[in-house]
Short mmCIF file of the C-alpha atoms (twelve columns), coordinates in Angstrom:
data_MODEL
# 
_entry.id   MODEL 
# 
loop_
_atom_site.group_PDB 
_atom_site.id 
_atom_site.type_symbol 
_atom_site.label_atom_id 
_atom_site.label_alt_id 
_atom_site.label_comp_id 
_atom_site.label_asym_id 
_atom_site.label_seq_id 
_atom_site.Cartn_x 
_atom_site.Cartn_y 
_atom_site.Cartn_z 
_atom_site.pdbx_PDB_model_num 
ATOM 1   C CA . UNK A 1   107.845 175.675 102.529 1 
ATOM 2   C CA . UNK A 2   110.204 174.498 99.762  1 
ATOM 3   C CA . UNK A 3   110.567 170.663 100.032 1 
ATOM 4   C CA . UNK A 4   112.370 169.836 97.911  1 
ATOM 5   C CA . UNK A 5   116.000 171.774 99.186  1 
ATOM 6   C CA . UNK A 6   115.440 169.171 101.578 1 
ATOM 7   C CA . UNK A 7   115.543 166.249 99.147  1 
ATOM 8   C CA . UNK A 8   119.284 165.645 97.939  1 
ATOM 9   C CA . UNK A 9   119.965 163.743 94.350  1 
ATOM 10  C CA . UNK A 10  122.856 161.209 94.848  1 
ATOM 11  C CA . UNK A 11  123.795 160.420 91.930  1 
ATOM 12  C CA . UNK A 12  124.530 156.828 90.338  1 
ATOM 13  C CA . UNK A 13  122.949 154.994 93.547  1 
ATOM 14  C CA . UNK A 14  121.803 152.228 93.784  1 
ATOM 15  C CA . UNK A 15  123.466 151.603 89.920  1 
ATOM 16  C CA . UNK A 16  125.065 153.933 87.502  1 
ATOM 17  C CA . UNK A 17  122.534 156.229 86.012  1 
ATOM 18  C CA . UNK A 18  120.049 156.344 88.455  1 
ATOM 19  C CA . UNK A 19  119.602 159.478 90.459  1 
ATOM 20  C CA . UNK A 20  118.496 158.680 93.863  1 
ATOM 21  C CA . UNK A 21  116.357 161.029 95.766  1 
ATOM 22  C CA . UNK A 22  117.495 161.040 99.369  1 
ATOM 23  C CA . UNK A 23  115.157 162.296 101.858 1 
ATOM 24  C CA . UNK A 24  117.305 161.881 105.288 1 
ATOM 25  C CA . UNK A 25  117.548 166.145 105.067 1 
ATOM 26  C CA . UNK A 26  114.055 166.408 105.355 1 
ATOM 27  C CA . UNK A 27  113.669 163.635 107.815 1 
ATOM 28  C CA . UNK A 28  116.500 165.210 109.972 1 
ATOM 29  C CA . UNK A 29  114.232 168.618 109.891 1 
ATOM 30  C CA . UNK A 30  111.726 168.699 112.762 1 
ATOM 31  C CA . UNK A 31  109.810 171.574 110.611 1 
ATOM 32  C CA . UNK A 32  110.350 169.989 107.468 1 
ATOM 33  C CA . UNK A 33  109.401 166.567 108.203 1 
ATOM 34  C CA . UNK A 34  106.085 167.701 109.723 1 
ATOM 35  C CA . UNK A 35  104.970 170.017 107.141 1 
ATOM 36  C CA . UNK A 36  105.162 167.037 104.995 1 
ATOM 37  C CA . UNK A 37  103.362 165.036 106.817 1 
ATOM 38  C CA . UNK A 38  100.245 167.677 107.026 1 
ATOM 39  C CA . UNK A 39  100.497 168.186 103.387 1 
ATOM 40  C CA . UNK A 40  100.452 164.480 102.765 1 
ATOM 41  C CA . UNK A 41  97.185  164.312 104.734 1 
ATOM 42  C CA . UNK A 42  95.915  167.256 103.021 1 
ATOM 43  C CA . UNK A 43  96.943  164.976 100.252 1 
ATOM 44  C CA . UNK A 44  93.493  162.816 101.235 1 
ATOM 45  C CA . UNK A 45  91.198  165.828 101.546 1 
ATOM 46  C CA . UNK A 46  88.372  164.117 104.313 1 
ATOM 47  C CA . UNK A 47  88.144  160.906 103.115 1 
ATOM 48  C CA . UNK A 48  87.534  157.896 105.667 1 
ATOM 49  C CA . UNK A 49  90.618  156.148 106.177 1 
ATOM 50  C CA . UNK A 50  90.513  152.427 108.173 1 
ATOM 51  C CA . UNK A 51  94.083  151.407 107.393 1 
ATOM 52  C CA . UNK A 52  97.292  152.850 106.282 1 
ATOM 53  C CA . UNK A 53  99.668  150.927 104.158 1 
ATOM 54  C CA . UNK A 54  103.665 151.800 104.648 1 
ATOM 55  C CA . UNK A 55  105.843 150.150 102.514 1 
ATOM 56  C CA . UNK A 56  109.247 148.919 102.827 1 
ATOM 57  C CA . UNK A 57  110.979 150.900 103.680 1 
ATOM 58  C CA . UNK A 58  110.795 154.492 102.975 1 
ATOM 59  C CA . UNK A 59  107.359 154.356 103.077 1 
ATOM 60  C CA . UNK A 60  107.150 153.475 106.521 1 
ATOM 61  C CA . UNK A 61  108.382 156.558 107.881 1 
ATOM 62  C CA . UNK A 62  105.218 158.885 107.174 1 
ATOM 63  C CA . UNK A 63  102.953 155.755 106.635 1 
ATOM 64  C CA . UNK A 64  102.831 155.245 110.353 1 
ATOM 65  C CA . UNK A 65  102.287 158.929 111.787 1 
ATOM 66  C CA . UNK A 66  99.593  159.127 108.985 1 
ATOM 67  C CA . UNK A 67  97.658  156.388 110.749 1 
ATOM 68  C CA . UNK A 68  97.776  157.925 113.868 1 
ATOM 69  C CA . UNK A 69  96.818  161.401 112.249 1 
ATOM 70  C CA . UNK A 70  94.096  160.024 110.617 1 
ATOM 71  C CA . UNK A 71  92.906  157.542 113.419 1 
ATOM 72  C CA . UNK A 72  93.595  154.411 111.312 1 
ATOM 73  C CA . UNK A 73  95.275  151.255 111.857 1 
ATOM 74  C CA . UNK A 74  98.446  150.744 110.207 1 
ATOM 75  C CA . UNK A 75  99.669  148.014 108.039 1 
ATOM 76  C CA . UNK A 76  103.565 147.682 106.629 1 
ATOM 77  C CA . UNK A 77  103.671 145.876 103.255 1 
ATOM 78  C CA . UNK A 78  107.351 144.075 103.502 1 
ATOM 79  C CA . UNK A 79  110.023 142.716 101.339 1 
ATOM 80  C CA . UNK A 80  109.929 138.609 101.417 1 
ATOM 81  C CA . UNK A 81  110.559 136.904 104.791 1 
ATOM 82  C CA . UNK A 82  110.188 140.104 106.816 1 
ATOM 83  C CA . UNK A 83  106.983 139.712 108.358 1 
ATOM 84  C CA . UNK A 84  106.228 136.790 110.730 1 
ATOM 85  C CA . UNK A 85  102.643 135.798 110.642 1 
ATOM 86  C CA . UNK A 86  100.899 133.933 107.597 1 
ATOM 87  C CA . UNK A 87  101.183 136.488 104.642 1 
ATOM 88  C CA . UNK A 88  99.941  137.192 101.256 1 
ATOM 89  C CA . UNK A 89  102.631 137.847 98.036  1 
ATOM 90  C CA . UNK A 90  102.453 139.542 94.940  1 
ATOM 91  C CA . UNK A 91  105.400 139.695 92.711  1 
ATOM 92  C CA . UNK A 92  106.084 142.557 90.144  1 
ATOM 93  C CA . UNK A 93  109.069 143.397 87.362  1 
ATOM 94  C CA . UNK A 94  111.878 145.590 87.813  1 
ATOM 95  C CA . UNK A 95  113.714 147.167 85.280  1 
ATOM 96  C CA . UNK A 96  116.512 144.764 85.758  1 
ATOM 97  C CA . UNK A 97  114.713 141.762 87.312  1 
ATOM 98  C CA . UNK A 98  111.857 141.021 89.817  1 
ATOM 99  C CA . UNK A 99  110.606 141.621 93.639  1 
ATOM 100 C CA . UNK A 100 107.926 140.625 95.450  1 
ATOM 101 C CA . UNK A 101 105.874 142.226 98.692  1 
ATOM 102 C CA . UNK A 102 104.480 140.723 100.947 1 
ATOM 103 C CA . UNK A 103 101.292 141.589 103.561 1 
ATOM 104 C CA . UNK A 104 99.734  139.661 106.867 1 
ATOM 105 C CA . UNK A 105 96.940  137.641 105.579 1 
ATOM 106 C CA . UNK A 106 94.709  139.244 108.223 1 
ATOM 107 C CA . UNK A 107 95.833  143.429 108.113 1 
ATOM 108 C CA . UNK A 108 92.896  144.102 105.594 1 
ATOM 109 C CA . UNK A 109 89.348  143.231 106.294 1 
ATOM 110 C CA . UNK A 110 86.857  142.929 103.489 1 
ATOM 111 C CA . UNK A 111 85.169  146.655 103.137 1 
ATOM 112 C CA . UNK A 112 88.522  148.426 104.830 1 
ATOM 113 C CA . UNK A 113 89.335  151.583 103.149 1 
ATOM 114 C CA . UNK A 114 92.777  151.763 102.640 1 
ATOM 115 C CA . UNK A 115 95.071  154.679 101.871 1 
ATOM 116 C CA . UNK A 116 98.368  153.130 100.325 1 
ATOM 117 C CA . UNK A 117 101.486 155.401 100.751 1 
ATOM 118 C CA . UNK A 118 104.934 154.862 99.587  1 
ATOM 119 C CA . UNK A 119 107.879 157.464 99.296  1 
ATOM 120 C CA . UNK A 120 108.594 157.579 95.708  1 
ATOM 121 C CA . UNK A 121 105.993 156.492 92.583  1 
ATOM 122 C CA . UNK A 122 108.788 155.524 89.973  1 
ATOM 123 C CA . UNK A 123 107.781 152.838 87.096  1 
ATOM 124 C CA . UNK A 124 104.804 151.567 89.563  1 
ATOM 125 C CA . UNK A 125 105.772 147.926 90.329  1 
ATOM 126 C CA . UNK A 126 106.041 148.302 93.770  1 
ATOM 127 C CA . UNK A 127 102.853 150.175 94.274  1 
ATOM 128 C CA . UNK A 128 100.837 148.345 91.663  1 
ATOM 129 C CA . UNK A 129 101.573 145.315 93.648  1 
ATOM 130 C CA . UNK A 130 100.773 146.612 96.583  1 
ATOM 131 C CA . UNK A 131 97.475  147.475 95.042  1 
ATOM 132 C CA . UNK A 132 97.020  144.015 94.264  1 
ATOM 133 C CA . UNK A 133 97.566  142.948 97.395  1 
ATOM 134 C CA . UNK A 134 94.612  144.961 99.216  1 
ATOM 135 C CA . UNK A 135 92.052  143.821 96.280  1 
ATOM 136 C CA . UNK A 136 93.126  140.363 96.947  1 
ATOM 137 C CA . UNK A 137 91.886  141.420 100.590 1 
ATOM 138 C CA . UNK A 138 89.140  142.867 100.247 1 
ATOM 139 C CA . UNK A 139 90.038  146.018 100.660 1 
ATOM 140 C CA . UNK A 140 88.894  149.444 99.067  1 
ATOM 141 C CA . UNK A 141 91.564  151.766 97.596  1 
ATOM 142 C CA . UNK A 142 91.177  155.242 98.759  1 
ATOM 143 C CA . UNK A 143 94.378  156.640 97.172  1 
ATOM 144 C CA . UNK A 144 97.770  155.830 96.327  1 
ATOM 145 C CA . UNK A 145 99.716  158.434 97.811  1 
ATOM 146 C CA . UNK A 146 103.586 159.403 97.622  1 
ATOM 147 C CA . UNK A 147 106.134 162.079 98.507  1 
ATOM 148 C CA . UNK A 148 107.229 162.309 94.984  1 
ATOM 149 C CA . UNK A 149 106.544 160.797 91.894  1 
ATOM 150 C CA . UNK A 150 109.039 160.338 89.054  1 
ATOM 151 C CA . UNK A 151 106.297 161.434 86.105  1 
ATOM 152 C CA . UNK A 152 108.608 160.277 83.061  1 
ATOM 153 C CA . UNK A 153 108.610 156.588 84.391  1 
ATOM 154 C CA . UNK A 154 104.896 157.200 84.008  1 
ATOM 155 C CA . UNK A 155 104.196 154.685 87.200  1 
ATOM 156 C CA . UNK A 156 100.741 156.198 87.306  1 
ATOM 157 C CA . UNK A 157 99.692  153.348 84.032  1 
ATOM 158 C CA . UNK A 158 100.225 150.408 86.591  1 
ATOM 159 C CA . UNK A 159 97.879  151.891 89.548  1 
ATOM 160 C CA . UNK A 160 94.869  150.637 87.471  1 
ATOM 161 C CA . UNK A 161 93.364  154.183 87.307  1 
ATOM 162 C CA . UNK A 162 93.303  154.254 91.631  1 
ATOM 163 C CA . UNK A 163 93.023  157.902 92.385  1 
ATOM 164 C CA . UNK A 164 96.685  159.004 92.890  1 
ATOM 165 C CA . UNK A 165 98.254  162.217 94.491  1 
ATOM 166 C CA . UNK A 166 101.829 163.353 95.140  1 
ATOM 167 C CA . UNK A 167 103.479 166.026 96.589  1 
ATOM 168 C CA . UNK A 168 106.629 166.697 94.634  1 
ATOM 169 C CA . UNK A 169 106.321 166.008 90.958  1 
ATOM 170 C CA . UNK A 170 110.193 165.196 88.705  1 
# 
């Protein structure tokens, strides 16, 4: 199957010169959306998975049925002031500023292995922090893993040489 007639550009979103990649075809696509989501769990070959990371928000969407397909617990990493129990930050740099994510102090047990998964690897802030976030846990990086990755932003520098896989390459 050809993903990626079901990922439109929209062009100059969120700011003027960024091309966005919109994936609400391919989540609107019953076939579509779950061919992705086997090939994303192909993605981790048969690796042992105890937690799944979705992040805000995009990466929520397959995050959560990857759990259940791989018979993990699932854990969303939030924006600031989204999650209500004690939590963990890690702030990272933006092109034009900074962000943070956030994680419940108590989603990642020492020894968990974690498979992080986010929609879109771009300059690697977001999941480099994210990263971050599970070490400061305890936790044991399986593999970042993403619907697409924007390879000219080369985001893969900031995952600290975690083993890294992607479906659709830009």
């Amino acid at each position: 199957m050809d993903l990626e007639r079901y990922i439109r550009d929209i062009p100059d979103f969120p700011k003027p010169g960024v091309i966005f990649k919109d994936i609400t075809p391919l989540l609107n696509d019953n076939g579509a959306y779950n061919y992705t989501l086997q090939q994303l769990i192909s993605l981790v070959s048969n690796e042992q998975i105890d937690k799944v990371i979705g992040v805000e928000s995009r990466g929520l969407f397959f995050g959560m049925l990857m759990a259940q397909e791989l018979n993990a617990g699932f854990v969303p990493v939030r924006k600031p002031n989204k999650l209500p129990f004690t939590t963990i930050s890690q702030s990272y740099d933006l092109e034009y500023g900074s962000d943070a994510v956030e994680i419940h102090a108590d989603a990642i047990e020492k020894g968990d292995r974690v498979l992080i998964h986010d929609d879109v690897l771009a300059t690697g802030g977001t999941a480099g922090a994210v990263c971050t976030l599970v070490e400061k846990l305890g936790g044991e990086i399986v593999q970042c893993n993403f619907l697409m990755e924007l390879t000219f932003l080369k985001g893969r520098e900031k995952l600290n040489g975690h083993p890294t896989a992607s479906l659709l390459q830009y």
